[in-house]
C-alpha positions as a LaTeX table, in Angstrom:
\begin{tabular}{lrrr}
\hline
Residue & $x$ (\AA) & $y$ (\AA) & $z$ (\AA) \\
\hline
Unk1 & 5.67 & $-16.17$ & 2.58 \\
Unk2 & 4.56 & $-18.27$ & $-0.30$ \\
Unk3 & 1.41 & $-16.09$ & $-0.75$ \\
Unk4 & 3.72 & $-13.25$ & $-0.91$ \\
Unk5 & 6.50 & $-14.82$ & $-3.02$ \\
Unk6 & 3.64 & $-15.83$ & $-5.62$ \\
Unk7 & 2.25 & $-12.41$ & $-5.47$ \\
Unk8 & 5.57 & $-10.49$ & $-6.54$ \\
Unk9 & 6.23 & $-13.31$ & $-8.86$ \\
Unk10 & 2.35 & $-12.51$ & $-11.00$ \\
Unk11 & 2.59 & $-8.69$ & $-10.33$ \\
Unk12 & 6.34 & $-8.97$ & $-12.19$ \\
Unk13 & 5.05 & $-11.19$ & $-14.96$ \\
Unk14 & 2.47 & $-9.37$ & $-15.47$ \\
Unk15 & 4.44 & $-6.24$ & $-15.93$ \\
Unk16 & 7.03 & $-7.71$ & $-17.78$ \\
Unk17 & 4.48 & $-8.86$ & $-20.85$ \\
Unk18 & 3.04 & $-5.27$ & $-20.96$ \\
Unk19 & 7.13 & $-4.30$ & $-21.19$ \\
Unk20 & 7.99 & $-7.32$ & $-23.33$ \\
Unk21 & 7.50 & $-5.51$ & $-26.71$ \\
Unk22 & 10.61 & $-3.34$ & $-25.70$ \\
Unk23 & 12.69 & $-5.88$ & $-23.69$ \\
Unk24 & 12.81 & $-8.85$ & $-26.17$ \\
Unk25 & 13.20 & $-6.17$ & $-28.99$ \\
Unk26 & 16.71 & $-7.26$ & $-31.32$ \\
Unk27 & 16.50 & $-3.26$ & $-32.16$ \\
Unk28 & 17.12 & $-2.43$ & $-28.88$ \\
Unk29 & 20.99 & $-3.19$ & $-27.67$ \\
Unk30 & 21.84 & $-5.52$ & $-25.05$ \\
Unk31 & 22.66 & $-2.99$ & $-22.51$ \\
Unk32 & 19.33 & $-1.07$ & $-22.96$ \\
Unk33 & 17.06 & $-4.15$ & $-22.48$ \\
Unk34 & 19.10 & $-5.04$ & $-19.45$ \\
Unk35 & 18.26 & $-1.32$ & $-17.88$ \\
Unk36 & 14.96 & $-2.63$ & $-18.30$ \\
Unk37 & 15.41 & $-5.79$ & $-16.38$ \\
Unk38 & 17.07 & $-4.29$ & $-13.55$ \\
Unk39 & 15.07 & $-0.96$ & $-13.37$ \\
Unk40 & 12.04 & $-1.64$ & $-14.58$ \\
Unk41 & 11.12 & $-5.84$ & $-13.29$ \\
Unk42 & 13.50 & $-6.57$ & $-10.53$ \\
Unk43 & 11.81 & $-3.70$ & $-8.39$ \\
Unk44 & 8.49 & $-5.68$ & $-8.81$ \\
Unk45 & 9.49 & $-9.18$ & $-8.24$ \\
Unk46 & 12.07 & $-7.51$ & $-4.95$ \\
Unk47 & 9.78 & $-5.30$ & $-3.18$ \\
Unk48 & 10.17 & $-6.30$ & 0.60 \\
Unk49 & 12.24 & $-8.60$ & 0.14 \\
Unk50 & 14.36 & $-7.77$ & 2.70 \\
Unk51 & 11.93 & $-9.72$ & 4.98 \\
Unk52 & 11.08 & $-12.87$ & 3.36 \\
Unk53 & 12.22 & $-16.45$ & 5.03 \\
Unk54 & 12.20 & $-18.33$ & 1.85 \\
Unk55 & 11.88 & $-21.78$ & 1.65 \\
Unk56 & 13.87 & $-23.56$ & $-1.23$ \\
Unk57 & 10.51 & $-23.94$ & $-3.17$ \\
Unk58 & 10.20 & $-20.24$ & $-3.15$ \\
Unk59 & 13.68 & $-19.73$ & $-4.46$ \\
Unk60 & 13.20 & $-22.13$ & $-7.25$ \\
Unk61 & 10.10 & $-20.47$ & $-8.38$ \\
Unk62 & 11.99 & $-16.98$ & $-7.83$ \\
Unk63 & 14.89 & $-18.39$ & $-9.78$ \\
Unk64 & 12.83 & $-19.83$ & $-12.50$ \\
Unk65 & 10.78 & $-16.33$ & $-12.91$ \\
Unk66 & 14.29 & $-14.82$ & $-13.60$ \\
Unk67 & 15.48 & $-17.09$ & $-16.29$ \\
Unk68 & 12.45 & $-17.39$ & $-18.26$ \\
Unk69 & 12.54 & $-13.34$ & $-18.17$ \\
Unk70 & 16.04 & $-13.48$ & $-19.59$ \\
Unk71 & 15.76 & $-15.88$ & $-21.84$ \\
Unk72 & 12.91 & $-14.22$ & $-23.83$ \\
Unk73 & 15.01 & $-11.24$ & $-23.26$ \\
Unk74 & 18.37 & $-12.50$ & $-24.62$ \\
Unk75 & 16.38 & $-14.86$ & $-26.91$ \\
Unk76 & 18.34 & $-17.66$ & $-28.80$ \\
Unk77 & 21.74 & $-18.21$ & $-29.96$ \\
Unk78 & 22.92 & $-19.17$ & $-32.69$ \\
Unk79 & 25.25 & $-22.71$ & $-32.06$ \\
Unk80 & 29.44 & $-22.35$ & $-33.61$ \\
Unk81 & 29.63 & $-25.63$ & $-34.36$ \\
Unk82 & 26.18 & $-26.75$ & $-35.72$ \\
Unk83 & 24.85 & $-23.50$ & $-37.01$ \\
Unk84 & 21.41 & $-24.37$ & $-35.51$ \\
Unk85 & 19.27 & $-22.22$ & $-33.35$ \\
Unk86 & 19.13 & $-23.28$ & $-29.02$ \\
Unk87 & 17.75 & $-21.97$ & $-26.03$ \\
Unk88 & 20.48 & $-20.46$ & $-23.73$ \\
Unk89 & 21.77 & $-22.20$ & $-20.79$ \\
Unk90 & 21.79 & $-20.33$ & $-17.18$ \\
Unk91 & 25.28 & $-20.35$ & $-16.72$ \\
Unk92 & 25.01 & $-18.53$ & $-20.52$ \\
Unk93 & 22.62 & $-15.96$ & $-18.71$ \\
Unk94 & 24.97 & $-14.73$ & $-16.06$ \\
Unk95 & 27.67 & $-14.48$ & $-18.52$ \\
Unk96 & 25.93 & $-11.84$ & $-20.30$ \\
Unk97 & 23.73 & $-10.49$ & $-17.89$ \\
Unk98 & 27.08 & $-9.95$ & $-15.55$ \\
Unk99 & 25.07 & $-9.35$ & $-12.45$ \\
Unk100 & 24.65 & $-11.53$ & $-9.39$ \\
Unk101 & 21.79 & $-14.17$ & $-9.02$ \\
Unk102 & 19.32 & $-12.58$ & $-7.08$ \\
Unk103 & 18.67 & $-14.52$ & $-4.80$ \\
Unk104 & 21.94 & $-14.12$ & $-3.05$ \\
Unk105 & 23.05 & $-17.79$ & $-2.47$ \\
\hline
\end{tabular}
């Protein structure tokens, strides 16, 4: 399974850099570049999964994949309090993205 897992994983980053013009776009609205997530990358990285024993290494890597795609999707946000620029934390992910972690713990 780790040959497999690590296939999906390249095939989806590779497809989401030829895509990442559109889905990291700030002209684009939220909603739109999420249609692209979910119809566009998830496919990739989920093909058969319906058959995979993963091992916790393979749902870290699966699980890191996802929230470096969303968080050069969302890109940063700007801090209340401080005014200065930061990264967005996972738990910030799934409140925007609003959709279950995919890996179905």
């Amino acid at each position: 399974m780790h040959g497999e897992v690590a296939i999906r994983i390249n095939s989806s980053n590779v497809l989401y850099h030829s895509v990442q013009k559109f889905s990291s776009s700030r002209n684009l609205h939220k909603n739109v570049r999420i249609k692209i997530h979910r119809t566009i990358i998830l496919p990739v990285v989920l093909c058969g999964c319906e058959t995979w024993s993963l091992s916790l290494r393979d749902e870290q890597r699966l699980r890191v994949f996802e929230n470096r795609v969303l968080r050069n999707t969302f890109g940063p946000k700007r801090d209340d309090v401080t005014g200065e620029w930061r990264k967005l934390h996972n738990e910030e992910f799934r409140d925007i993205y609003s959709s279950p972690d995919f890996i179905g713990r």
